[in-house]
N, C-alpha and C positions, 0 to 999 in steps of 0.2 A: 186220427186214423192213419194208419201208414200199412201201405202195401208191399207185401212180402213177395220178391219174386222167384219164380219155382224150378225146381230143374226142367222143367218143360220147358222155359220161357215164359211163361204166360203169369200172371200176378194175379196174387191173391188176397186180398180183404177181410176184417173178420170183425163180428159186431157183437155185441154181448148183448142178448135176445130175451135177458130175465133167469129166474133160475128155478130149479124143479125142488118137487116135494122133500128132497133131501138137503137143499141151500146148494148143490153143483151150480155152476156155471153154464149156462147155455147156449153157445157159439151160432150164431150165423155167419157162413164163407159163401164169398161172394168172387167167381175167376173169372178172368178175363183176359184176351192178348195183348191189352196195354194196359200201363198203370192204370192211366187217366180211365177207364172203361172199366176198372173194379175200383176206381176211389168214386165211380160216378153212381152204381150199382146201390154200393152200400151208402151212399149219402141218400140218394132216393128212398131207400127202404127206412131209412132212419125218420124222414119226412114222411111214412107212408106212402108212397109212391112210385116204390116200387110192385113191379106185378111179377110173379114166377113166371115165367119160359113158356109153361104151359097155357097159362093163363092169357099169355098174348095176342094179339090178333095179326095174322101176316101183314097187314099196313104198320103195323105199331112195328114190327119186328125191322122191317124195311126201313124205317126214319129211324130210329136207333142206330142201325148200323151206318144207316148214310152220315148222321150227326157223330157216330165214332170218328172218322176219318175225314170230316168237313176242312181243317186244316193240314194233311198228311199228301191226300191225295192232290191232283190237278185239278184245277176248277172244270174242265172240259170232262173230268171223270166224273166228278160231282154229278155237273147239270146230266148228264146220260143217266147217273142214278135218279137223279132224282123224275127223270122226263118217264122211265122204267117206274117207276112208285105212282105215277099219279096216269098214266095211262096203257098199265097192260099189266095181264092176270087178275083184272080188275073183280072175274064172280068169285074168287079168292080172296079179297083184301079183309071181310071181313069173318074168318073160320081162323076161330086161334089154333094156334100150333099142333096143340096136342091133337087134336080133331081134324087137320089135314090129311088126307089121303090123294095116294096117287090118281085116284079116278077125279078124285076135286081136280088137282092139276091137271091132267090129262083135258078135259072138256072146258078148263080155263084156255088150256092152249089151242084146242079145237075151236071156239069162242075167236080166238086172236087171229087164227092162221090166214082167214078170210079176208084180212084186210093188214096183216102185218107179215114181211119174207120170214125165212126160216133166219137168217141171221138174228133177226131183231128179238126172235122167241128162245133164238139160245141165248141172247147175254141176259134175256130176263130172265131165263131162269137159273141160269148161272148166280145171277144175284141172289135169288131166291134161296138157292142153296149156302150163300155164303152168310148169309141174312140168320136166316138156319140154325147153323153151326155155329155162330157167335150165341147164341140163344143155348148151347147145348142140346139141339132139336137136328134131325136130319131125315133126309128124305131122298129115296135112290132115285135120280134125274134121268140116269142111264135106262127106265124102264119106261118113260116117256116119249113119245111116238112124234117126232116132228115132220112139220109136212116138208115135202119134196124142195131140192133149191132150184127155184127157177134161175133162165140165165137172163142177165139182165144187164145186158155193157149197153152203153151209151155211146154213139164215136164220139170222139170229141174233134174241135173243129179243126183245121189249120192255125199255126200261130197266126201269120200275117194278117188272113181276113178276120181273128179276133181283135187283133189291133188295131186296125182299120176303124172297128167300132167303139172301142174303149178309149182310143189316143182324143183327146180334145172332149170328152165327155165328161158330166159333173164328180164323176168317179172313178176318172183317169188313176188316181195316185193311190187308191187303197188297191183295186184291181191291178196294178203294175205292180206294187209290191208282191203280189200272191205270184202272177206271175213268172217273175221276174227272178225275184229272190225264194221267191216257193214259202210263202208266211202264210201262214193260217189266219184266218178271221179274227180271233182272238190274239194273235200276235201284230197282224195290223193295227189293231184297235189298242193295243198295250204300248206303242211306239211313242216313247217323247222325245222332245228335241235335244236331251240332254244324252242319246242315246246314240247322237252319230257325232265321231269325232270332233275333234278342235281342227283337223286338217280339211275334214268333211268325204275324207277318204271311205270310211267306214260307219256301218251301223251295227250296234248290238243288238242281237233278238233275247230279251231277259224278261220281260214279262208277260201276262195274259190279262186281258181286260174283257171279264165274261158276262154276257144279260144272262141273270137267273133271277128268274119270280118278275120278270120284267124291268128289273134294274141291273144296275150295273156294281158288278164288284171288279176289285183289280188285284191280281196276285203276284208276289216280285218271283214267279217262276214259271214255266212253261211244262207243256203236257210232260216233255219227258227231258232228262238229262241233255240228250243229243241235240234238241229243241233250245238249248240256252248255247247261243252260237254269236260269230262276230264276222259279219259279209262285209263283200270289197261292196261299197255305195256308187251303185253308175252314176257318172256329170247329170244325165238325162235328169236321175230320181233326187237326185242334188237339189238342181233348178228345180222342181215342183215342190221338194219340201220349203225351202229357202223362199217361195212362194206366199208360205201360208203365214198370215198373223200370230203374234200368240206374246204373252207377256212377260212367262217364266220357262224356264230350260224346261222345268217338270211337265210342264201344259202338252196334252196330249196332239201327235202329229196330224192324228185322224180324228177328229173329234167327232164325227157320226155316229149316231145309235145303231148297235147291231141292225135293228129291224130296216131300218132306213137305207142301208147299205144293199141290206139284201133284197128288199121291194124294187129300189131304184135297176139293180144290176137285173135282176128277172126280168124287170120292165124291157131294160137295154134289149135285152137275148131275145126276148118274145118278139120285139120290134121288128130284129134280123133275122127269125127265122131260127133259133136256136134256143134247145129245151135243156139248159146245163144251170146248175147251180155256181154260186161264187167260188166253193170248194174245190170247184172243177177245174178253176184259174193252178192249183197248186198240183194236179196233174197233167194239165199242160206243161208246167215246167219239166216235172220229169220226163214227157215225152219227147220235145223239144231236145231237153242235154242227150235222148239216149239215142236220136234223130243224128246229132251231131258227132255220134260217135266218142260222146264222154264213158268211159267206164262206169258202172254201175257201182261199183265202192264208192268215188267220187261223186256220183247223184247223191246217192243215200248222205254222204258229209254235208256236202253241200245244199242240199235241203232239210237238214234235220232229222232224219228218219232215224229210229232209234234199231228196227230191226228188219234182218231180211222178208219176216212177213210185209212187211208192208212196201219191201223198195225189193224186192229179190235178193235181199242183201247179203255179204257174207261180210261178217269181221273183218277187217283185214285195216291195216296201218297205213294212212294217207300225209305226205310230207304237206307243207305248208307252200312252198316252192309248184311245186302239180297244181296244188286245186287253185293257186294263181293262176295259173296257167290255164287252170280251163275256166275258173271265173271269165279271163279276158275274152277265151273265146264265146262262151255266153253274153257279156259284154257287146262285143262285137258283132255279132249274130241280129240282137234287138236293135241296138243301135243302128243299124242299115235297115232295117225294115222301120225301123220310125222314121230315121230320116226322108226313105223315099216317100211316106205318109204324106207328112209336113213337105214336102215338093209338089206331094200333086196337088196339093192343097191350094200352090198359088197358080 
């Protein structure tokens, strides 16, 4: 089988389905936006096993497309698909396609709203529709009634008295990398030792080490472009990596199970009186650089942020020269609050 691709873009398949009362030929086409997704189409249907579009059931529709794009997308997009498929729009999962109506949706989301924000109900259905549309199926999203956005900021705390409680705890070095350097959970957990230089000056952030289905996968890339990045390594995060055992450059920095990280660090916060999750260590940092009067182009580089929804960000071209420059002064900033930690200590 070889797939043909179309001026659309999108690839097309085509099966020879038997022939009619005259000896013709009779073609089944099978499209898709990627090869691999019409060589997959028509291989199932050759095995029986493919179902029509209509025939589908919105869970079926959902794992196909999340298994379209299982190696394209970021593992961190993954597991959100897949956390979205296996718990919300759930009295939906099982009305196939053609038989969905907006009033179905609508009281799926009415169902959700009770216990899930308005955020969490748009990307599901965002999916949903995406899900959809791979299928040749669609459904106007725009005519669905979402509940109200509550406001919901959390403060978050001072660096210093975070510090206070994380410097000398058993989770000092994944929590200071978040901090610190502004790394995601999944990029803490992706860190091996083969990843900070031969001078010990620097560390690369190149991959993500994601729990999905309660294991662990590891991908040599991160959420997004911006995200596969090369920090100046403080002396401080030096000595704690240079700390830890390990046998092979590849052997992971942090070798804690996501769940374990994230119990342990709850525990921490609950301890001292603070309701923030691990996640909240990588808006600290932003606060912190925008506290110190770093510019907000250099946050965004500097932490990875791929766009100004997430950092206020605007495009704009950063020399290497600068964001030394404000590395140090970040540098320097922790560095004095640790030290005087470690003082009052004795």
């Amino acid at each position: 089988m070889k797939a043909k691709q179309l001026p659309s873009g999108n690839y097309r398949v085509q099966v020879i389905d038997g022939y009619d009362d005259n000896g013709k030929r009779q073609v089944k086409s099978f499209t898709a936006e990627t090869e691999w997704e019409a060589l997959k189409m028509a291989d199932d249907y050759k095995k029986g096993l493919y179902k029509k579009p209509c025939e589908m059931t919105v869970y079926e529709a959902l794992e196909k497309y999340i298994e379209s794009r299982d190696n394209i997308l970021s593992p961190s997009t993954i597991k959100g698909y897949t956390t979205i498929k296996e718990s919300r729009l759930l009295s939906i999962q099982n009305i196939k396609l053609c038989d969905l109506t907006i009033s179905d949706v609508q009281r799926a989301v009415n169902i959700d709203a009770k216990r899930l924000s308005r955020k969490s109900i748009k990307s599901a259905l965002a999916l949903l529709k995406s899900a959809m549309m791979m299928q040749e199926t669609d459904i106007n999203i725009k005519r669905i009634t979402l509940p109200q956005a509550k406001a919901k900021k959390k403060a978050i705390p001072p660096s210093d008295k975070l510090l206070r409680i994380i410097v000398g705890s058993d989770i000092e070095l994944p929590c200071l990398l978040a901090m610190w350097l502004s790394l995601r959970m999944s990029e803490v957990r992706g860190l091996q030792f083969r990843d900070v230089s031969a001078d010990g000056k620097y560390i690369s952030i190149q991959r993500a080490r994601m729990c999905l289905n309660g294991g662990d996968i590891v991908r040599e890339m991160n959420k997004t472009v911006e995200s596969t990045r090369t920090n100046k390594l403080p002396p401080y995060l030096l000595s704690l990596i240079r700390k830890i055992p390990h046998k092979k450059e590849t052997d992971f920095i942090v070798p804690d199970r996501y769940e374990s990280i994230r119990k342990r660090f709850k525990t921490l916060m609950n301890e001292n009186g603070y309701d923030i999750t691990f996640h909240t260590l990588r808006h600290e940092f932003a606060t912190t650089l925008n506290d110190l009067g770093i510019p907000s182009d250099y946050i965004q580089k500097l932490g990875g942020w791929s766009t100004d929804n997430v950092m206020k960000a605007v495009y704009t071209h950063t020399t290497s020269d600068k964001e030394t420059h404000y590395q140090g002064m970040i540098d320097d900033y922790f560095t004095r609050l640790i030290e005087g930690i470690t003082q009052d200590a004795f």
